[in-house]
C-alpha positions, -999 to +999 in steps of 0.1 A: -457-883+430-423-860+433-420-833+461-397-808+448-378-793+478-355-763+495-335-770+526-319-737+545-299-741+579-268-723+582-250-756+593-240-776+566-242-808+589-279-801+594-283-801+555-258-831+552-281-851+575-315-844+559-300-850+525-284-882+535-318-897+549-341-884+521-313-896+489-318-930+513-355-934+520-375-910+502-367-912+459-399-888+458-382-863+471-359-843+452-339-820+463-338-787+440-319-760+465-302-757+496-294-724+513-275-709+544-297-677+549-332-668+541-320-644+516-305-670+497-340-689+497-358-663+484-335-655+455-335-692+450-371-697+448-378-666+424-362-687+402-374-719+409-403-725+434-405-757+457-437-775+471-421-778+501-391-758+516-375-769+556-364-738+569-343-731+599-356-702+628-327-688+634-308-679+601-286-652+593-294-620+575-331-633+571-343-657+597-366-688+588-399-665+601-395-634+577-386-662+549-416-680+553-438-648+549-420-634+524-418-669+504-463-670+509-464-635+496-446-647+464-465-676+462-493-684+484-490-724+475-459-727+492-460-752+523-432-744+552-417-768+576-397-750+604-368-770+619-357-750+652-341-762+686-363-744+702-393-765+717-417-737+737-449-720+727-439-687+717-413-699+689-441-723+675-469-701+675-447-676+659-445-696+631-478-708+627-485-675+624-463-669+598-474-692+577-460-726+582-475-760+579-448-782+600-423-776+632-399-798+637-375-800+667-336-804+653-328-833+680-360-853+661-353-835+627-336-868+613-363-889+621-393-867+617-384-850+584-394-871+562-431-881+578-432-840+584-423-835+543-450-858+535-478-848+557-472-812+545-475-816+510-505-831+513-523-800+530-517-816+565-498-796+593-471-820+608-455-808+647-427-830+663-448-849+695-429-836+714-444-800+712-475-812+703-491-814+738-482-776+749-491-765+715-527-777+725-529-766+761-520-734+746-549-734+722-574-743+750-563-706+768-533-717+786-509-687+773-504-655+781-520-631+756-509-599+766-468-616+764-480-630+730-491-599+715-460-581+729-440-605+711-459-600+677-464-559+677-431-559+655-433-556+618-418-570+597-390-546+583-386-539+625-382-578+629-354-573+599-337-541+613-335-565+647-319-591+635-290-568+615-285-551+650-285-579+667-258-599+646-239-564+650-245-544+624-244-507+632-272-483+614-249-468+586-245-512+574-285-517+578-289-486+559-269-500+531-282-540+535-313-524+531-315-498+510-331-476+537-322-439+547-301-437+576-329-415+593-351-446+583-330-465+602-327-446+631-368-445+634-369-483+632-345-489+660-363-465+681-399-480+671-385-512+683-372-503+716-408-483+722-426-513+714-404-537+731-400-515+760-364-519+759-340-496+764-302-508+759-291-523+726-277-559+751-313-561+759-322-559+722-297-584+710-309-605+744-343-600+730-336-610+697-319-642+707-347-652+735-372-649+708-354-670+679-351-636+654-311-638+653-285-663+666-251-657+675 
């Protein structure tokens, strides 16, 4: 059996480590592409699809959510582990949604990523124990549905345009990352801010960090 596999985090040392223990324990796994963005995944995958790809939440230019849909719309076979630092509901239910298989907590990542690699190729979803509890207190009708579907109402080229304003781009630079109009643009920001019921770009780059879409 060999696992071919894409790692993205935006720190090298993250990459580093889960290199190090999978060149160590795991010969099954090969390693085929590692990236710094989601963009970067994408482009690599078109290319060269993996069975599995570890992807972290909070990326720049595309975080590890949008790659993960965007990377089952290419191909629907492809099984996701997120890797994220962020260990309530909303960030993991988020990316169940999205399409991942696996969730792994980064302080665990070292020791969980390989069992989590594993399990997922198989057709198995894999989260880090420590989650695991919440994740089914949640399922038994412990969250908050109306904050949940606040939190999913964006789409996703809103959840794009958020991110780019949130790492500082201003509209005329999203209108060129993108390819948009600058009126297009301009009707995205203010779809966001409706549906968010925000009003200030802080709160929005607040928002966007809160909710794991963009890191500073």
């Amino acid at each position: 059996m060999s696992i071919e596999l894409i790692i993205a985090d935006d720190h090298a040392v993250v990459r580093d480590g889960i290199r190090a223990v999978i060149e160590k324990k795991a010969q099954e796994i090969k390693i085929i592409g590692e990236a710094s963005n989601g963009k970067d995944v994408l482009n690599i995958a078109r290319n060269h699809p993996a069975d599995v790809y570890v992807l972290d939440i909070a990326m720049p230019i595309l975080n590890g959510i949008e790659t993960a849909q965007r990377l089952l719309k290419m191909d629907p076979k492809s099984k996701i582990i997120i890797l994220s630092m962020h260990d309530n509901r909303t960030f993991v239910y988020k990316a169940m949604e999205a399409g991942a298989k696996g969730y792994i907590l980064k302080e665990s990542a070292i020791e969980e990523v390989l069992e989590a690699i594993r399990q997922v190729y198989m057709g198995r979803c894999f989260l880090s124990p420590k989650i695991s509890n919440f994740v089914v207190q949640g399922f038994l009708g412990k969250i908050n549905p109306k904050r949940y579907e606040r939190q999913t109402a964006l789409s996703p080229r809103e959840r794009e345009v958020l991110q780019l304003i949130s790492e500082g781009l201003s509209n005329k630079e999203i209108s060129t990352r993108l390819n948009l109009s600058l009126n297009t643009v301009h009707v995205h920001r203010n779809n966001i801010m409706r549906k968010l019921d925000i009003h200030r770009q802080a709160e929005l780059i607040r928002h966007a960090l809160k909710e794991g879409i963009s890191q500073l």
